[in-house]
N, C-alpha and C positions, 0 to 999 in steps of 0.2 A: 504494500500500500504506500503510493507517496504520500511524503510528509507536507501538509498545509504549511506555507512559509509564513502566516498568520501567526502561528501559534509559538514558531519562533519569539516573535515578542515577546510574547510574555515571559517564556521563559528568559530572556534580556532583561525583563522588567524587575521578578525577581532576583535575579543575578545582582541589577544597580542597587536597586531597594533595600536586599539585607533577606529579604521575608515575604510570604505571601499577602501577608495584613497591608504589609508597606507597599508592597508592589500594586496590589486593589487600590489605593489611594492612588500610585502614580499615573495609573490609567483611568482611575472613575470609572472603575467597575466592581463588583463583590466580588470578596472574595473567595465565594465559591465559583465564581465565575473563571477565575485564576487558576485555581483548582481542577477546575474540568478538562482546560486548555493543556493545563500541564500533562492530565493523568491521559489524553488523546494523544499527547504527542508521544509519550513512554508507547503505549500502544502502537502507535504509528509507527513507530523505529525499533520496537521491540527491545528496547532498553531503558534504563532508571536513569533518570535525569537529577534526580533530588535525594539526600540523605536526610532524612527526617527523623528529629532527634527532639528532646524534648527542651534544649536551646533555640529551637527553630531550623532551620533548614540551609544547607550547603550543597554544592553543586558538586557532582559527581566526576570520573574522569569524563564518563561519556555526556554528561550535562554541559562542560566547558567545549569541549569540542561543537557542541550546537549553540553555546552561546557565542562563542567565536566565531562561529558560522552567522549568526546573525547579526552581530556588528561586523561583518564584513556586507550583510548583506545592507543594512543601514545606513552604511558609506559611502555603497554605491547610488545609493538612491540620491542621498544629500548630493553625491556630484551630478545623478541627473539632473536634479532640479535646479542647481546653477547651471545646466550646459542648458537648460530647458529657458531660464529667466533671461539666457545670453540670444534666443532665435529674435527678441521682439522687445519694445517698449512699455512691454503691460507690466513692470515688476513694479509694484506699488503698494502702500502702505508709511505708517507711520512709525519709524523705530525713536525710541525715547534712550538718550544715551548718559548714562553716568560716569562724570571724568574728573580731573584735577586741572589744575591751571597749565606746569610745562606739556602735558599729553596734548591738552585741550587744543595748544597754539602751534605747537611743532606737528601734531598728528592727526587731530581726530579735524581740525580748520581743512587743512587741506583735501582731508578724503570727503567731504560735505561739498566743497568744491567743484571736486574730479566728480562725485554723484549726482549734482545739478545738471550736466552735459551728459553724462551718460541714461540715469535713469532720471528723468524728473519728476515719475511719479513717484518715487522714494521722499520722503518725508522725514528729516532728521532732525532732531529734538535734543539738544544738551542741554544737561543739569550740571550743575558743577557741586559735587558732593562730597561727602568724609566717605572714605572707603566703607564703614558700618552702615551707614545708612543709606550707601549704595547697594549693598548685600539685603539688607530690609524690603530695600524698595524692587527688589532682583525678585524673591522669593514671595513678595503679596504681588507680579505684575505689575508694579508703576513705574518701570525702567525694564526695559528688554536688554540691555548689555552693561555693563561696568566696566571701565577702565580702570583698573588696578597697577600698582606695583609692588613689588617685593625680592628684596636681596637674593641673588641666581641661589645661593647654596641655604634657603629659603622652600621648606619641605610644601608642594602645593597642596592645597585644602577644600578644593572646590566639594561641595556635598553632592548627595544625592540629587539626581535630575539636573543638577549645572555641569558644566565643561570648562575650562579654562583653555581660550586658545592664546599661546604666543605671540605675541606682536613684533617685542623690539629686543632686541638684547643691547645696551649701548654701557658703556665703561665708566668706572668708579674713574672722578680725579681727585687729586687731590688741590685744593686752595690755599696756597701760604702767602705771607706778608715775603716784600719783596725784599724785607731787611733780614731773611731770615736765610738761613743756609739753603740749599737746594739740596734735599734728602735723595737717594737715589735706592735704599733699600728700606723695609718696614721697620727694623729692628733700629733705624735714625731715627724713629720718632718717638722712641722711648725718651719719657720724660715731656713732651712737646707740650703746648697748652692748647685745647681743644674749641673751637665752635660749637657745640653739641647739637643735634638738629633733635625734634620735637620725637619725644620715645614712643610712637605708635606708629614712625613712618619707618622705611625699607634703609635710609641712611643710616638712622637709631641701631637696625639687628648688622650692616655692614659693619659700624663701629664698634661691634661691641666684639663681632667674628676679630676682628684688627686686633684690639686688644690682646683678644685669647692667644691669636696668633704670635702676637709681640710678647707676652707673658706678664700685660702691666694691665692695672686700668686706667682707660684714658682718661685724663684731666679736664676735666670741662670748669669752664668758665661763664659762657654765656650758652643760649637756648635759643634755637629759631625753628620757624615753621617755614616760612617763606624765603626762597633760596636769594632773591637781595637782598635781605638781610642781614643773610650769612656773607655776603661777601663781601658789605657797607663794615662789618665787625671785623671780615681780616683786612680789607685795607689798612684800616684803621691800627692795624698789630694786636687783636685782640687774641689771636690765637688760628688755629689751623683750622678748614673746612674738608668735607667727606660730601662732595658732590656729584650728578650724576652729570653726564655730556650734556643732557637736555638744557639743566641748567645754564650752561654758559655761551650757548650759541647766541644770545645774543649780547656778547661781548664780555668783558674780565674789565675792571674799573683799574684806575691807575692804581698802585699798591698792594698790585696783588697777582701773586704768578702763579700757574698753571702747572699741574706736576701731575705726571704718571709714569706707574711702578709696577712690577712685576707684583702681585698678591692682592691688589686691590678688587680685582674683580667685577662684577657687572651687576646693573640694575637690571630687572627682568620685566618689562609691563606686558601684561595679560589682558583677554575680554576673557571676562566670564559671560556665559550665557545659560539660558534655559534649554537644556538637552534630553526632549523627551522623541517620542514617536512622530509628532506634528512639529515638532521646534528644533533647531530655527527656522521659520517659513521664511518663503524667498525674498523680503525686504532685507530680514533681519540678516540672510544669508550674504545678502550682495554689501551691505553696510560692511559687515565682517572681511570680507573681501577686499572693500574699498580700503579700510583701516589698515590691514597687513600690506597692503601694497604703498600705499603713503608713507608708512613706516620704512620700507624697502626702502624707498627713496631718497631717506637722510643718508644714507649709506655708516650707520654706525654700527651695526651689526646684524 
């Protein structure tokens, strides 16, 4: 008997979800409904898909093998439907986007741009958010994508039904005052007096990886959110910054030099999106597109 590629889903569904309970919620359907689908498909293949235990349920060898089969089969669909939204001018809709200010003006401006000429029925929507309250607004639907960042060696955390796709990978520099030595390896900045940037951004876990690396804790002096700030304070000799390339394309102020080094590493900015059976439809898909290609185009990684 062939196997309905239907019912593949679900079994993908529980695989993402954890559980059959969870997986019924990710599709908005009962969970005996989930249930049927799965005990059809063992049926169908002649094989156990699920180890059911009284922790809840894990996927079998032959269960991964069909769940791998089905995000393969998943994949290909998403690329039809962008080869499909590429035949014609109908790809349209509103995507509502969550960003920050360096993403906003180096990346997410230009791909709004590039999608006015390409698609004009795409409709793009920025917010300019805290990274939490982009995640909030991700998971009740009042934002379809987030622009996030976070330190490359920085474990990703995207949950169930989101996806994290890569955008930009660009390099850690360093910012020192121009009275100050020019360091050429980590272990010179032992001792240094620090800029600290705000401890819930992707700067904050790069400096503190530096530290560990350097075997000291960094010295901070002063605390910034906004990256002139941080650089209006080394001019000034207040101490060293940990910033990312975004920051300084538009220019370095007098007093203040440019440094980069083997071990500094890279800022990593991400979309997260909604990654279910219907998502991301094809607005949301071509935005994502437009974004990674915009990014392409700084040439910083």
């Amino acid at each position: 008997m062939a196997t309905d590629a239907r019912r593949l889903s679900f079994l993908l569904a529980v695989h993402r979800a954890g559980g059959v309970l969870a997986a019924a919620d990710l599709l908005h359907v009962t969970p005996s409904a989930v249930s049927q689908q799965i005990q059809r498909l063992e049926m169908e293949e002649g094989v156990t898909v699920l180890d059911r235990g009284p922790r809840g349920v894990t996927l079998t060898p032959a269960g991964r093998v069909l769940a791998e089969a089905a995000e393969r089969i998943e994949a290909e669909l998403v690329s039809a439907r962008k080869e499909l939204a590429t035949l014609g001018d109908d790809v349209a809709g509103t995507v509502t986007v969550a960003s920050f200010q360096t993403v906003t003006v180096s990346v997410l401006v230009p791909a709004l741009v590039a999608l006015k000429d390409e698609h004009p029925g795409v409709d793009v929507v920025i917010k300019d958010m805290e990274y939490a309250d982009g995640v909030r607004a991700l998971r009740a639907g009042e934002v379809d994508v987030v622009l996030h960042e976070r330190d490359e060696h920085t474990k990703p955390n995207a949950g169930r039904g989101h996806r994290d796709l890569p955008v930009l990978d660009e390099p850690w520099w360093l910012a020192i005052p121009t009275s100050m030595p020019t360091p050429s390896s980590l272990h010179e900045l032992d001792g240094v007096r620090w800029v600290g940037p705000d401890p819930g951004t992707a700067a904050a876990r790069a400096l503190g990886r530096l530290g560990a690396e350097i075997g000291v804790e960094p010295v901070v002096r002063h605390s910034f959110y906004d990256f002139g700030v941080a650089l209006a304070l080394v001019a000034a000799g207040e101490g060293v910054a940990l910033l990312p390339a975004l920051a300084l394309r538009a220019g370095v102020p007098d007093g203040v030099e440019v440094v980069t080094m083997p071990g500094l590493g890279s800022r990593r900015i991400v979309a997260r999106h909604r990654q279910t059976r219907h998502e991301p439809g094809p607005a949301v898909a071509t935005v994502l597109e437009a974004v990674v290609d915009a990014a392409a185009r700084l040439g910083l990684g």
